[in-house]
C-alpha positions as CSV (number, residue, x, y, z in Angstrom):
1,X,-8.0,-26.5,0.6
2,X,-6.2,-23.6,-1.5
3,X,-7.3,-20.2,-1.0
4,X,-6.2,-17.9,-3.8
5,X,-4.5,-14.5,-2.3
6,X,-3.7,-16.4,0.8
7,X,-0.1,-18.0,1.6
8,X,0.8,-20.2,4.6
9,X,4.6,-20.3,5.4
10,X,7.1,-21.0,8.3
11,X,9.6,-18.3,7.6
12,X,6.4,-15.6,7.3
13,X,4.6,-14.5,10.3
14,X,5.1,-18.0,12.1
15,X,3.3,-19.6,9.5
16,X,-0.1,-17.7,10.1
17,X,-2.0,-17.1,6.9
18,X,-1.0,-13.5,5.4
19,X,-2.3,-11.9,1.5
20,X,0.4,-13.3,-0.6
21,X,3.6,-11.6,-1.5
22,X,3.0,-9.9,1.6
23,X,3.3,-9.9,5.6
24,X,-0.1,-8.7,6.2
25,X,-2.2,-11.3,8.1
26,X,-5.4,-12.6,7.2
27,X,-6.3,-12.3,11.2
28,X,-5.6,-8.2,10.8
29,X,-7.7,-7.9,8.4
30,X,-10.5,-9.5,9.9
31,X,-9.8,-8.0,13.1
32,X,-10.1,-4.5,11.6
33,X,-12.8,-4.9,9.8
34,X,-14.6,-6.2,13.0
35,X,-13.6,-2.8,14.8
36,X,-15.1,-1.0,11.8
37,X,-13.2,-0.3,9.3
38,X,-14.0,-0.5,5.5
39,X,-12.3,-2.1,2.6
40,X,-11.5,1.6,1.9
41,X,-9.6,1.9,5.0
42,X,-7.3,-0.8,4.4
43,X,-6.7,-0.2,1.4
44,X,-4.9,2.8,2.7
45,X,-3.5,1.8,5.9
46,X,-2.0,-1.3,3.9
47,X,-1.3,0.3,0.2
48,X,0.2,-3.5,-0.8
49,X,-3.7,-4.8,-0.5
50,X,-4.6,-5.6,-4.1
51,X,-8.3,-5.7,-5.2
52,X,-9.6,-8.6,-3.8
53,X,-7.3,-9.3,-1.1
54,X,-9.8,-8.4,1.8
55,X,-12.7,-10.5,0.3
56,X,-10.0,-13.5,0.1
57,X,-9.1,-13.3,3.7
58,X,-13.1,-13.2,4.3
59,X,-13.3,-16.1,2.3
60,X,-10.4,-18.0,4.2
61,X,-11.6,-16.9,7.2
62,X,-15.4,-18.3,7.0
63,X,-14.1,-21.6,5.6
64,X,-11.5,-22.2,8.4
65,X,-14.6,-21.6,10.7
66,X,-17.0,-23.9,8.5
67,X,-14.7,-26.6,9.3
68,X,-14.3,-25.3,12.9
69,X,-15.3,-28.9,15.2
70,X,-17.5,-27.7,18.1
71,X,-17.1,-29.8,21.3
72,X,-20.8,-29.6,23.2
73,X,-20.4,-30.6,27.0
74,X,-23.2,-32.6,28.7
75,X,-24.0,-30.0,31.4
């Protein structure tokens, strides 16, 4: 599945997702913005976010979960 904004490569973080064109991981900016920050805030922190950038990771994000498989063991 392509994700738009989001780049996969070897030679880039270990091949973890980052905004493309850039070394900034998708996993950061989930993480941040689970620790409260806004959209705002990264913006500033990480001036090479374009507009759009954090609702892309989002995006990638929820989809890599949606397809997540969950193991259930008989207890």
């Amino acid at each position: 599945m392509k994700h738009p904004r989001i780049e996969i490569a070897p030679d880039v973080m270990g091949g973890k997702p980052v905004i493309e064109g850039t070394r900034i991981p998708v996993e950061l900016i989930v993480r941040k913005l689970s620790e409260g920050a806004s959209e705002g805030d990264l913006h500033e922190g990480y001036p090479a976010l374009q507009p759009g950038d954090v609702r892309a990771a989002l995006a990638y994000a929820a989809d890599m979960l949606a397809n997540e498989t969950i193991v259930v063991q008989p207890v």
